[in-house]
N, C-alpha and C positions, 0 to 999 in steps of 0.2 A: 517197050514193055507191053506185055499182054493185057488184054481187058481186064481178066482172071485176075493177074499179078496187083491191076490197078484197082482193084475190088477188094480183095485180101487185104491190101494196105489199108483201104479206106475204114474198114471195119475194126482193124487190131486202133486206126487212130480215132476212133471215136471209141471204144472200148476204153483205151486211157484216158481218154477225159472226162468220160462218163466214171471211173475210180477216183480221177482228181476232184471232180464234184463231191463224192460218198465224202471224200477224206476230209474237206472243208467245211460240209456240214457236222462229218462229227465231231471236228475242231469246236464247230459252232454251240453244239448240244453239250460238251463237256464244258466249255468255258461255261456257259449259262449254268449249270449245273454248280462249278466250283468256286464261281463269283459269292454267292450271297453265305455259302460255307468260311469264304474266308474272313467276308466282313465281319460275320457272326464270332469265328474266331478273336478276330480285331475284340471288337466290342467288348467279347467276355473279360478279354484279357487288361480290357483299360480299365472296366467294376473293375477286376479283380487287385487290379494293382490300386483304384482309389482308395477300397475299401479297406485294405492291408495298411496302405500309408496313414488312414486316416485313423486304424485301429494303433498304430504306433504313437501318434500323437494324443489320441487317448489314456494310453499308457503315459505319458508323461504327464498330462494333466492329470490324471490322478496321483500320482507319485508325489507329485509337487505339492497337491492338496492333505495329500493325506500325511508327509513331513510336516506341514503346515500346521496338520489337527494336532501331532504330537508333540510339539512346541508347545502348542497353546491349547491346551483341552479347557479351561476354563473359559475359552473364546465362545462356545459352542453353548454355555451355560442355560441361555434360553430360548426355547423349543421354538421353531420354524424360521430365525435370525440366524442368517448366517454371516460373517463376519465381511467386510469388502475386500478384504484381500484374500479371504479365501476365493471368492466369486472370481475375483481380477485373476487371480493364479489359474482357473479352468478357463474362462475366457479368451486369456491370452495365448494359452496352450491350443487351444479347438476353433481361433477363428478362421482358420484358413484352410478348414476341411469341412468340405458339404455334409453335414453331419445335424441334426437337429438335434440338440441340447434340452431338457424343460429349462423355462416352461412354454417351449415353442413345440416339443410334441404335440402330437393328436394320441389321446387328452392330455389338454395341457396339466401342468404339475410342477411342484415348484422344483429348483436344484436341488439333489439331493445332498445332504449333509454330512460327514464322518459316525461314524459308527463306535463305540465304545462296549465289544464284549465282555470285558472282565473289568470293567469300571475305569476310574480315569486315575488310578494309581499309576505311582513309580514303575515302567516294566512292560506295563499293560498295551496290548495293542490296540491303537487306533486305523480304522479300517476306513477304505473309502472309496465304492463299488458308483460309477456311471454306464445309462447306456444309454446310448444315442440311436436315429436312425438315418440309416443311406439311402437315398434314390437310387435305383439300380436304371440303367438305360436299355438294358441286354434282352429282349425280349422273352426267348426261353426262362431267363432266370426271373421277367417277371410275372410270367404266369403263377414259376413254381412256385416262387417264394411271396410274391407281392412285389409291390414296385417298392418297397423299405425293406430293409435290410434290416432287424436289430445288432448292433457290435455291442458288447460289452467290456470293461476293465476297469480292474481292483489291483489294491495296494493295502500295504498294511505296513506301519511301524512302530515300534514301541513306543512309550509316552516319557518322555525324557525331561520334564520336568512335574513337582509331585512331589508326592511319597506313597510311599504303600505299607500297610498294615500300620497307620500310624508314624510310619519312622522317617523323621526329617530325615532331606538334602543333602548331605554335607558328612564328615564327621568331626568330633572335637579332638581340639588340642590341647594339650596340656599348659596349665597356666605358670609362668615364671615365678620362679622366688622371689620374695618380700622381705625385707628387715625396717622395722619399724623399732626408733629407740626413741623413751617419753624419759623425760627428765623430771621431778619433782622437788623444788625448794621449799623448805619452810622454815618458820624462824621463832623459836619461845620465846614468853615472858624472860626468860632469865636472859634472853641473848642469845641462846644457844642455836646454830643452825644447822638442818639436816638436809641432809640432798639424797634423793634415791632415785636410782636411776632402771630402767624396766626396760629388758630389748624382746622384741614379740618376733621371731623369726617363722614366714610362711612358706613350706615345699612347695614344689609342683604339684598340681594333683595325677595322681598315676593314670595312663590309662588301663582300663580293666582290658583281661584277656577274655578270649571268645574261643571257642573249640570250635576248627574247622568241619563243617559237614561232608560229608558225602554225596557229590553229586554223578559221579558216576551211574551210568545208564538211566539218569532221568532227564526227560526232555526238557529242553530249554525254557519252555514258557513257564513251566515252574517253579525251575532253578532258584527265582530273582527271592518268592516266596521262602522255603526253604534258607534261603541266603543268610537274609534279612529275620528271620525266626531264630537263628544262630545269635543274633544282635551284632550280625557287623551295616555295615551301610549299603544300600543298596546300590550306589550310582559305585562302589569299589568293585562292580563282579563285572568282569568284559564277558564278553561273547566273541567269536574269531572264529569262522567269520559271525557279521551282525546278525542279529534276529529282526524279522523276518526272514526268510520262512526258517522256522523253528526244526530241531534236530535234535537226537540223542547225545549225551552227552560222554564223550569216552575216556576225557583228559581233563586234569583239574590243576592250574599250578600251584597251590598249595597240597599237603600232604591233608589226608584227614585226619581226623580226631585230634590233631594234632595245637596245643593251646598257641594263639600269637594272637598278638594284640587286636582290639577288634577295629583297630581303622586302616588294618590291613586289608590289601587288594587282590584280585584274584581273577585268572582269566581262565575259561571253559572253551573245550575244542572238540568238535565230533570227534 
């Protein structure tokens, strides 16, 4: 081989290794580049997924609490006293999510309590709004936001034990027949005896009839009002589905105006 030839070669083979170097380094430059991209990815994605789980388990401890308020709205009677099995019901639900609760916030503050918009009658919703906060670990998110996170979640369900406007629980029944027989002896001077005998027979008492309302296209939350101003009983009116959350009403299974006894029952459907 010629000098020439062995010159050529030598130059095309440092020429390729001199390209295998470029190509290893910018191996080098993009890995360094797309390393801290993916952790950062990572990272977001594990907040996101705490925070999500832990906003689910919120939602349940409210839900719980706040069936709880509507059980028992008389629980709640005085101001800043919350019941222990209310507290136990959020407790239980929120200990296993990094979540500060009060009154471990900054500023601390006590648990919040159920809420009662339209009072603590038959119907009425009881509401029951928590928010906690997250450590967020994701740097970007906690420039933007702060390193807490406020979550928030509510629930609400009607107050199922009660009355509203006045009108007991329950409705009545009609009371069974009676016969009562009094016998009377007596006897004269002369001998003579009388006997009279008295029978006192008592009916049932009737029930009165109630003219059904019209609830057609009124919303639910007023429905129960309405219902119950008719003078039938309140816990007789369903809802299908339940209230919360509240709806227009498009079906009624009684007919209106229509007179039937007033401890009759009655279910409403959007």
């Amino acid at each position: 081989m010629s000098r020439g030839a062995r010159g050529r070669g030598d130059h095309e083979s440092l020429n390729r290794e001199r390209a295998r170097r470029r190509e290893r380094g910018q191996g080098l430059v993009e890995f360094a580049i797309s390393v801290p991209v993916v952790i950062l990815m990572i990272a977001f994605g594990v907040d996101f997924g705490r925070v999500f789980l832990g906003w689910i388990q919120l939602s349940n401890a409210v839900r719980e609490a706040a069936n709880f308020a509507a059980i028992n709205p008389d629980a709640f009677l005085v101001p800043g006293v919350l019941p222990a099995e209310y507290v136990r019901l959020i407790n239980t639900e929120t200990q296993g999510i990094n979540c500060k609760l009060p009154p471990n916030q900054t500023p601390p503050g006590p648990m919040p309590g159920p809420t009662y918009p339209g009072g603590t009658d038959l119907g009425s919703p009881a509401v029951v709004a928590i928010t906690c906060r997250f450590a967020v670990f994701t740097p970007i998110i906690a420039n933007v936001l702060g390193n807490q996170v406020n979550v928030s979640a509510s629930a609400s369900f009607p107050v199922r034990a009660g009355a509203i406007n006045g009108t007991p629980v329950g409705g009545t029944l009609p009371s069974f027949s009676t016969t009562t027989t009094t016998t009377t002896t007596s006897t004269t001077t002369t001998g003579t005896t009388t006997t009279a005998t008295t029978t006192t027979t008592t009916g049932p008492t009737p029930v009165p009839d109630c003219v059904v309302p019209n609830l057609k296209n009124v919303n639910s939350s007023a429905a129960t009002a309405i219902w119950t101003g008719a003078g039938f009983t309140a816990s007789n009116l369903g809802f299908n589905p339940l209230v919360p959350p509240h709806y227009t009403i498009k079906n009624q299974s009684l007919t209106k105006n229509s007179s039937v006894p007033c401890t009759s029952s009655m279910t409403v459907t959007p």
